[in-house]
N, C-alpha and C positions, 0 to 999 in steps of 0.2 A: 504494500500500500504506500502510497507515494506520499509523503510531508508537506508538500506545498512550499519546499525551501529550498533554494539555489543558490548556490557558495560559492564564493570565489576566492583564489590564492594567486600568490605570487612570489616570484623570489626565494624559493626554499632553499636554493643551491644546493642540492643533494651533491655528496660523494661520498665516495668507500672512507673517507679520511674524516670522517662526521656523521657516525652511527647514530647519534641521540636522535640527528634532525632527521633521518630515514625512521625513527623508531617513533618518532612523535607524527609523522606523518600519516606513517600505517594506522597508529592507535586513530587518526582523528578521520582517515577513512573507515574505520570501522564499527567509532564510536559517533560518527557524526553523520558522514557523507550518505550510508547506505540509507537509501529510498526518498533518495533528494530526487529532487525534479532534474538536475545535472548541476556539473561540477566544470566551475571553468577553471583554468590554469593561464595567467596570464601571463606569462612568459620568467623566466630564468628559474625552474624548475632545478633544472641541475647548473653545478656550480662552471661546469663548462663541457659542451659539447664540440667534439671536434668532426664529429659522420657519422654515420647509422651503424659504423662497426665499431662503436663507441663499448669498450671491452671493462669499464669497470661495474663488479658485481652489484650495484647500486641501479644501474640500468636492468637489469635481466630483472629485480626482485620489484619495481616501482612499474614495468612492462604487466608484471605478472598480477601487481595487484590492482592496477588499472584495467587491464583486458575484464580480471572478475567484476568488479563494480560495476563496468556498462554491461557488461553482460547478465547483471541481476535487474538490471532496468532502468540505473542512472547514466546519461549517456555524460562523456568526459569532452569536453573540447580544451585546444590549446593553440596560445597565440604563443609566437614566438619574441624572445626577451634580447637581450642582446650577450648575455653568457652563451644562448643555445638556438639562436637562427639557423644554423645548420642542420636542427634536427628537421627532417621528412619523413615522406609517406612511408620508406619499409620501417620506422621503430613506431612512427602514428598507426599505424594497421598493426603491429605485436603488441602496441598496447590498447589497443582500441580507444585508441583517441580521436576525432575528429578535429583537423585544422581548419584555425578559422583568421582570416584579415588580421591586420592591423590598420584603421580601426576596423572595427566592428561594431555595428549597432542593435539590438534587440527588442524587442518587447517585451518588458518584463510586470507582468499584473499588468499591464496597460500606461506602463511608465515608458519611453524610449530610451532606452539604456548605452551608453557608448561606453565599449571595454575597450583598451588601450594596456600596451604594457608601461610607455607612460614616457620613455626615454625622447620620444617626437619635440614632447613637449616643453624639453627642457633648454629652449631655445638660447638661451644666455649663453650657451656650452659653447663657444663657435668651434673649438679645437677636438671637440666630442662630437658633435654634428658632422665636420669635417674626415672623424676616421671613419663614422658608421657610414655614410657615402660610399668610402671608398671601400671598408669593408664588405659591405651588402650590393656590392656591383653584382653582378650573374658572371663576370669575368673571372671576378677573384672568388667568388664561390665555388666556379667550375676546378679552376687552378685548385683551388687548397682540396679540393674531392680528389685529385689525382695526386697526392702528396703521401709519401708512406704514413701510415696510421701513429710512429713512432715523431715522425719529423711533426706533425699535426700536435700531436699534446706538447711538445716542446713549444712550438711556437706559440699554443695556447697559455703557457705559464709565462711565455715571455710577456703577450700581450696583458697579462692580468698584473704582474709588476709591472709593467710599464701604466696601468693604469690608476694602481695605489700612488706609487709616486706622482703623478698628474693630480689627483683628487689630493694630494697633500698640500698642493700647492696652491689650490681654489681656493677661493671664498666659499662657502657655503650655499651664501644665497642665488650663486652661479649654476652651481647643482641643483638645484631646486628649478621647478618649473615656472612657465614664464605666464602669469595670469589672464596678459593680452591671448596668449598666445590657445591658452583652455577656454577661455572665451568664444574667439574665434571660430575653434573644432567644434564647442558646442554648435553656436548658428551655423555652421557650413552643415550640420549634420542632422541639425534638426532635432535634437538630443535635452532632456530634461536633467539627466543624470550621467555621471559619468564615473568609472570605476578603472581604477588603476593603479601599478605599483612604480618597481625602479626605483624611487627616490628613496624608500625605506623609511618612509613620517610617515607615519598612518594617523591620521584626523579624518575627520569629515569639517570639509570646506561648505561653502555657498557662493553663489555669481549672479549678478545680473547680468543678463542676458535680452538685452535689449526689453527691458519693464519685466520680465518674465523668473522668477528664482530658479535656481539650481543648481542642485547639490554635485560636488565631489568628493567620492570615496577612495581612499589611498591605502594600500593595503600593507601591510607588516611584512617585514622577511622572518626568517628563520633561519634568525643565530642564534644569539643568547634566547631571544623571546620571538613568540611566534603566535599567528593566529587568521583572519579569515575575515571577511563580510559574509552575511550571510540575508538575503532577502527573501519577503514573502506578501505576501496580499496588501500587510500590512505597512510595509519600508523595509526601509537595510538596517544592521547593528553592525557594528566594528566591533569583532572579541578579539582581542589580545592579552595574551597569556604569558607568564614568565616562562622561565626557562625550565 
């Protein structure tokens, strides 16, 4: 029997190197997820994906326990984040996930919903904006699919230091998204509501939007503390949970 309630996550960065955050995961698919109306994942799932022959045990056991969820009735969809845009169809079909946009919009209870992983909108970034271009070309996707699976997670450790040290050096409110700029995606889409992560603040915001309110929800990661939106007939709740 179905709940009436549709969850959304983000940012868990699953790896073999971070058992708690795989083991908090599982518990809340199976204390929470099972007989939701669906489950969205809104990008950076795992802590970095380098191809669908992505070999640590963390993929095989989050494949396994996502295929059973939608296969009991709640279907799973996934946008991609910017740790794991390279994941596709053969690990989306072994885990029964369905891909979906970035953005994407929904109907939710009769709200227009825009999911977002969220990094779009952090428009201040320009040195951040400037790699994801160049990273998410189809040129340099094709190119790093043909790269041995070893030279791949190398270069993914490079690009993750290279990217702490970068955020060391920001402002904060650089990283952070740009309000014109959520504004904007609202009216361009026609959107009441909108739900996303990346930035790792989880509040719920508010916008005018040309005399019209609405709301944004910003979803948690899962490092130390972790946790989820969760909506229903009613509205959304942000839970977030220690560690």
């Amino acid at each position: 029997m179905k709940t009436g309630r549709t969850y959304f996550v983000a940012d868990l960065h699953l790896t073999d190197e971070r058992p708690a955050a795989t083991g908090r995961f599982f518990r809340f698919l199976d204390e929470n997820v099972v007989g939701a109306d669906a489950l969205y994942i809104l990008g950076d799932l795992f802590e970095a994906w380098t191809g669908d022959d992505h070999d640590e045990a963390v993929a095989a056991e989050t494949a396994h326990r996502l295929k059973a969820l939608a296969a009991s009735g709640t279907p799973v969809y996934f946008q991609h984040g910017n740790r794991d845009f390279m994941l596709a169809a053969r690990y989306a079909a072994r885990a029964g996930m369905t891909l979906i946009a970035d953005p994407t919009r929904i109907d939710l209870h009769g709200v227009p919903t825009l999911l977002m992983h969220g990094d779009t909108l952090c428009t201040d970034d320009l040195a951040y904006q400037r790699f994801r271009r160049r990273s998410r070309h189809p040129v340099t996707v094709a190119l790093l699919k043909r790269l041995p699976r070893g030279l791949r997670r190398k270069l993914a450790r490079q690009a993750r230091a290279g990217s702490a040290a970068a955020k060391a050096q920001k402002p904060a409110a650089v990283m952070d998204v740009n309000v014109s700029e959520v504004v904007r995606v609202l009216r361009a889409q026609h959107a009441q509501r909108l739900i996303h992560g990346h930035t790792h603040r989880p509040a719920r915001h508010t916008h005018d939007v040309d005399g019209t309110p609405c709301e944004r929800w910003v979803l948690p990661d899962w490092y130390e503390r972790w946790g989820y939106v969760v909506c229903d007939a009613a509205g959304c709740t942000l839970e977030v949970a220690a560690s």
